[in-house]
C-alpha positions in Angstrom: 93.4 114.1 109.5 94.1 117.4 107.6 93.2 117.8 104.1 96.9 117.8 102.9 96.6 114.2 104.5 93.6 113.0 103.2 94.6 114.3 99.6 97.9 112.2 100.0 96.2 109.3 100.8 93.7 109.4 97.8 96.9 110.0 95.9 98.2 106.5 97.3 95.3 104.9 97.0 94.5 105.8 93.0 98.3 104.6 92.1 97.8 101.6 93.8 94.6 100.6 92.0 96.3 102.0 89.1 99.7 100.0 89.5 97.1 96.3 90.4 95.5 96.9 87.3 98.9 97.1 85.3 100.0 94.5 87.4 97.1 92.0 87.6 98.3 89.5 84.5 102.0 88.8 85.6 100.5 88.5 89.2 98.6 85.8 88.7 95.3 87.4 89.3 94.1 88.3 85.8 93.1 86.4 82.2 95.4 86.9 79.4 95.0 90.2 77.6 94.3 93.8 79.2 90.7 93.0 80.3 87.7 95.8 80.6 87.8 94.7 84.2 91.6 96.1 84.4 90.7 99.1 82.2 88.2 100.5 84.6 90.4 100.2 87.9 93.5 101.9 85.9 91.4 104.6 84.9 89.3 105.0 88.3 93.0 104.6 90.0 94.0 107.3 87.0 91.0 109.7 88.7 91.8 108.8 92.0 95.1 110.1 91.7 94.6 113.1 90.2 91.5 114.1 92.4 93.9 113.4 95.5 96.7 115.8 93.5 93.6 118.3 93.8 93.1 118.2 97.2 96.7 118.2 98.0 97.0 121.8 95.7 94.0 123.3 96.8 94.9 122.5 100.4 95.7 125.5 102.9 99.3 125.5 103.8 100.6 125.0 107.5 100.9 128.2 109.2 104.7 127.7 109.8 104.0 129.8 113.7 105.8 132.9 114.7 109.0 133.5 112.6 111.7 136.2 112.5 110.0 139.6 112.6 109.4 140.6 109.3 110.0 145.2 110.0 113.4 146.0 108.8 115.5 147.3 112.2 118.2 149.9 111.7 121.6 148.7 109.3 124.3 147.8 111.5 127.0 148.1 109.4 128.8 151.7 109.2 128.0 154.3 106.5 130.7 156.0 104.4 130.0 159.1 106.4 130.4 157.5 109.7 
């Protein structure tokens, strides 16, 4: 798994802790009111995400492999003086 990858996937994984936190009362899964419990998985999710958003940034890009050659060749099109 690259680094690109990996970064993604942190990415993915801190929203969704982020987005279960949000989301715990109207699932069913939390106590009424925004709980301390909730606060610290929407923040970890919060760091998550932004740590993967690092690591996506700081990643080396692909090397896109051999491309057109980038030495100028001679104009084809006809001078004024031709």
């Amino acid at each position: 798994m690259s680094e690109r990858q990996t970064g993604l996937l942190i990415i993915v994984v801190g929203l969704a802790a982020a987005l279960l936190a949000v989301l715990a009362n109207p699932l069913g899964i939390g106590h009424s009111g925004f709980g301390w419990h909730q606060v610290v998985l929407l923040v970890a999710g919060i760091v998550l995400a932004v740590v993967g958003a690092v690591v996506v940034l700081r990643a080396p890009s692909p090397d896109p492999g051999p491309g057109p050659d980038p030495t100028p060749g001679p104009d084809p099109t006809p001078g004024p003086d031709q």
